[in-house]
C-alpha positions in Angstrom: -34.3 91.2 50.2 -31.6 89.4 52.2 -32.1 85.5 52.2 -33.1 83.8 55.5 -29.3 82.1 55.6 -27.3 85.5 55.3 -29.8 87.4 58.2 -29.4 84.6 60.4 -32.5 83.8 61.4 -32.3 80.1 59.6 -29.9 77.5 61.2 -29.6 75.7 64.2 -27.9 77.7 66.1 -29.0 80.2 69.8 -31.9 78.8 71.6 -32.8 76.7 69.5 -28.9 74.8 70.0 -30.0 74.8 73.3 -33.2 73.4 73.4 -31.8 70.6 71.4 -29.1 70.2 74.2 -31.8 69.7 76.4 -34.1 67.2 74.9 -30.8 64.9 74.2 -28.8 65.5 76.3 -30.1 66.7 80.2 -33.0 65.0 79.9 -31.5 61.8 79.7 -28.9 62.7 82.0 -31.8 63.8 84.2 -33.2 60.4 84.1 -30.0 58.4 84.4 -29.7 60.3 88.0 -32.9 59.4 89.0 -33.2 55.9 87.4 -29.9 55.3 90.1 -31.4 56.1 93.4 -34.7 54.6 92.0 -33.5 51.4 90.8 -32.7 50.5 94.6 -36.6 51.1 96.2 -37.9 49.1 93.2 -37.9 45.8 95.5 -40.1 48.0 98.2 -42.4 50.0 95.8 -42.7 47.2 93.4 -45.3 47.4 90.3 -45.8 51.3 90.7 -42.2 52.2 90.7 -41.6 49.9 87.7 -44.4 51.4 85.6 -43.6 54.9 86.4 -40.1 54.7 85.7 -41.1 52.4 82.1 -43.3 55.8 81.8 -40.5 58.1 82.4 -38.2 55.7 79.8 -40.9 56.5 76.8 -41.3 60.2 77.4 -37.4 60.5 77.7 -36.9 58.3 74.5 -39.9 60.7 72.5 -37.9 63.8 73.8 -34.4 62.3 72.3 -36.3 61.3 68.8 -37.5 65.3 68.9 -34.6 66.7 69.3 -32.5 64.2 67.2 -35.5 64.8 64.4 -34.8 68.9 65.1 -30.9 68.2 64.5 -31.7 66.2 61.1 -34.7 69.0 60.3 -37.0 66.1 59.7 -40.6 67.3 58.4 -42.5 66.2 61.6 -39.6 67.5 64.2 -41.4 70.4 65.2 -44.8 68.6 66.0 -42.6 65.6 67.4 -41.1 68.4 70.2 -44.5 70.3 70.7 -45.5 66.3 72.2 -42.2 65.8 74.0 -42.2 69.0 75.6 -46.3 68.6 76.9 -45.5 64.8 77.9 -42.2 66.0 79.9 -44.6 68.1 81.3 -47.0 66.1 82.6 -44.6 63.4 83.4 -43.0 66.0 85.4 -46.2 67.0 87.3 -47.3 63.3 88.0 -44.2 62.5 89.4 -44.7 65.6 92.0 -48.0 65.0 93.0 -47.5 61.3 93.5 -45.5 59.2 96.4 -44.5 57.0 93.5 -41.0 58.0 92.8 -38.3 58.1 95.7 -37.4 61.8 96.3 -35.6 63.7 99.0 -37.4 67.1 98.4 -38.1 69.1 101.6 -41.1 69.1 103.3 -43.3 71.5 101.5 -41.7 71.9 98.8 -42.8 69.9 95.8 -45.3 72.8 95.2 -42.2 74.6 94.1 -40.8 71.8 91.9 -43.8 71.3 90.1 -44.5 75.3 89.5 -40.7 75.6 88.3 -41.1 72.6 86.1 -44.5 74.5 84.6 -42.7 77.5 84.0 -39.6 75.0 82.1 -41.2 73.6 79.5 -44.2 76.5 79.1 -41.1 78.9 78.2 -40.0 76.4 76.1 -43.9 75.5 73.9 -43.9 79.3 73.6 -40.8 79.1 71.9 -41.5 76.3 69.9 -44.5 77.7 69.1 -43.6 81.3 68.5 -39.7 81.5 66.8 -38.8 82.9 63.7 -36.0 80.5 63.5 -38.0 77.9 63.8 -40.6 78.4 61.2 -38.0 79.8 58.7 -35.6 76.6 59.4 -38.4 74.0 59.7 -40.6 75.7 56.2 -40.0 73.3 54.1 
C-alpha cells in the first residue's frame, strides 16, 4: 500500500491551497473594500452600520483564524472552517436582505448576490465536509 504522502492525497496543496487563499486572504480583502465605501455613511446610518460592520470584523477575523489553523494543521481547524464558512454565509445573506450596509447593486438584483453567495460557500462545506485530502491531512 502506497502511503498517503507518496499518492498525494495528504498535503496542503489543490483546493484545499485555495480555499485557504480565500479565508485569508479575499475575504479580508473583501472586507477592506467594503469597510472603505462604508466607513463614509457611518455618520448617516449610525448605530446599525457600526454593528454590522463590528459583525462583519468577527466573522472575517474567525475565517482568518480557520484558514491560518488549516495552514498550521491545528486539531480543531477543520471544525474552526465548517463555522467560518456557515457564519460567512449568513453574514453574507443578512447583509443582502437588509438596507443596513451601503451598496450599489442594481435594482433587482440582490436576489442574485445572495443565491451566488449560497452556492459559494455551500460548494465550499461540501468540500470541507466531503475531501479525502482533508480527512487524510487533518487525521491526526
Amino acid at each position: 500500500m502506497v502511503a498517503p504522502e507518496v499518492a498525494g492525497i495528504n498535503g496542503i496543496r489543490g483546493w484545499l491551497l485555495v480555499l485557504c487563499a480565500v479565508l485569508v486572504l479575499y475575504q479580508p480583502l473583501t472586507l477592506a473594500v467594503e469597510l472603505s465605501t462604508a466607513l463614509v455613511a457611518l455618520p448617516i446610518r449610525g448605530l446599525p452600520l457600526g454593528l454590522m460592520l463590528a459583525a462583519r470584523l468577527i466573522v472575517t477575523a474567525i475565517g482568518i483564524a480557520a484558514g491560518l489553523a488549516l495552514v498550521g494543521r491545528r486539531p480543531a481547524a477543520v471544525s474552526l472552517t465548517k463555522a467560518a464558512l456557515l457564519l460567512s454565509a449568513a453574514m453574507d445573506q443578512f447583509v443582502y436582505a437588509t438596507s443596513i450596509m451601503p451598496n450599489n447593486r442594481l435594482p433587482g438584483t440582490t436576489p442574485w448576490y445572495a443565491a451566488a453567495s449560497l452556492i459559494f460557500y455551500s460548494v465550499w462545506l461540501a468540500y470541507v465536509f466531503r475531501s479525502k485530502r482533508i480527512r487524510r491531512t487533518y487525521a491526526d
